[in-house]
C-alpha positions as a printed Julia matrix, in Angstrom:
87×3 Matrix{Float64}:
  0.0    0.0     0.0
  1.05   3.58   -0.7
 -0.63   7.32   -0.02
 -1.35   9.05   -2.85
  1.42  11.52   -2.06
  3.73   8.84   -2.16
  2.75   7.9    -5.7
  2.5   11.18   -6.47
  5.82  11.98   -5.7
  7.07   8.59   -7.3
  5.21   8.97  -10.2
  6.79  13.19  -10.58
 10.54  11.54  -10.31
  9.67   8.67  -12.82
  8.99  11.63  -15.37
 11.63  14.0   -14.14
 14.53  11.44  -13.3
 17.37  13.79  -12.54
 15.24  16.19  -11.06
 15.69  18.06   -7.66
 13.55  18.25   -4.43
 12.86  21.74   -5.13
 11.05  21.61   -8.38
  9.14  18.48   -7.23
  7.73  20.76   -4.48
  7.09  23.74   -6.76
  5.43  21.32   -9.11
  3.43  19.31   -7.09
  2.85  22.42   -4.32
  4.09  20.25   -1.62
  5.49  21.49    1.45
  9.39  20.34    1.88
  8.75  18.28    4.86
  5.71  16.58    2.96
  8.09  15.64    0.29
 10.96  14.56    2.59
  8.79  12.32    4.07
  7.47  11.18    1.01
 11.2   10.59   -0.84
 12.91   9.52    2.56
  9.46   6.55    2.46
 10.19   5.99   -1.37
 14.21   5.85   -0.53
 15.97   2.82    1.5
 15.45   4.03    4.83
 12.02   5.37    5.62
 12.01   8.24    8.98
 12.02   6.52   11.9
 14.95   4.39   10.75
 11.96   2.1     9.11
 13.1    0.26    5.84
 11.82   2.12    2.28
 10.7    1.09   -0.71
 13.91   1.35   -2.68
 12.65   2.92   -5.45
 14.22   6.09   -5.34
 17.77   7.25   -4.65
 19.45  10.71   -4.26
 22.56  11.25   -6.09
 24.89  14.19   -5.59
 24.74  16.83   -7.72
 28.09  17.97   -9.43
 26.97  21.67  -10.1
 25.39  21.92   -7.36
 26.01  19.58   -3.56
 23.42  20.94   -1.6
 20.77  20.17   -3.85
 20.49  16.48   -4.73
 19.78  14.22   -7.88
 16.28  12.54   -7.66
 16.58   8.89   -9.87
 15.07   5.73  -10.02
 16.65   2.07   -8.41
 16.55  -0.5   -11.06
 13.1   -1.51   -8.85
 11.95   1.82   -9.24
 11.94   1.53  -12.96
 10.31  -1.99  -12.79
  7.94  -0.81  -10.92
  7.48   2.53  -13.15
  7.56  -0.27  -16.25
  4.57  -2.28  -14.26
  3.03   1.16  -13.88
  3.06   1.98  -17.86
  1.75  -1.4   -18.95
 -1.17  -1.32  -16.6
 -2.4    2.17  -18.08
């Protein structure tokens, strides 16, 4: 099971792989601790030292450190593929 902001914000990184926390909030008018909690659930470890989903991963930026690289795990984009075939 999964909130809608979770596939929401799943779905926003599928389509904007290489995109940053800050435009995923502008886009989807989230609040940056909404999507924290929503990437951080999507990520490896969930808050509250919980396990994730795996299907997202931050990678460091090279223009830019502070502001991380949103991308899919190879399950994210299984899961994305699962996604696609169903609609």
């Amino acid at each position: 099971e999964m909130p809608i902001q979770q596939i929401l914000t799943f779905c926003w990184v599928a389509l904007n792989e290489g995109g940053v926390q800050r435009d995923l909030c502008s886009a989807l008018d989230m609040p940056h601790s909404t999507a924290s909690r929503n990437l951080a659930a999507l990520s490896t470890v969930h808050r509250l030292g919980k396990p994730g989903l795996g299907l997202i991963t931050w990678v460091e930026n090279p223009e830019d450190r502070r502001a991380k690289l949103l991308m899919l795990t190879d399950k994210g984009r299984a899961f994305a593929t699962q996604i696609t075939d169903l609609l």
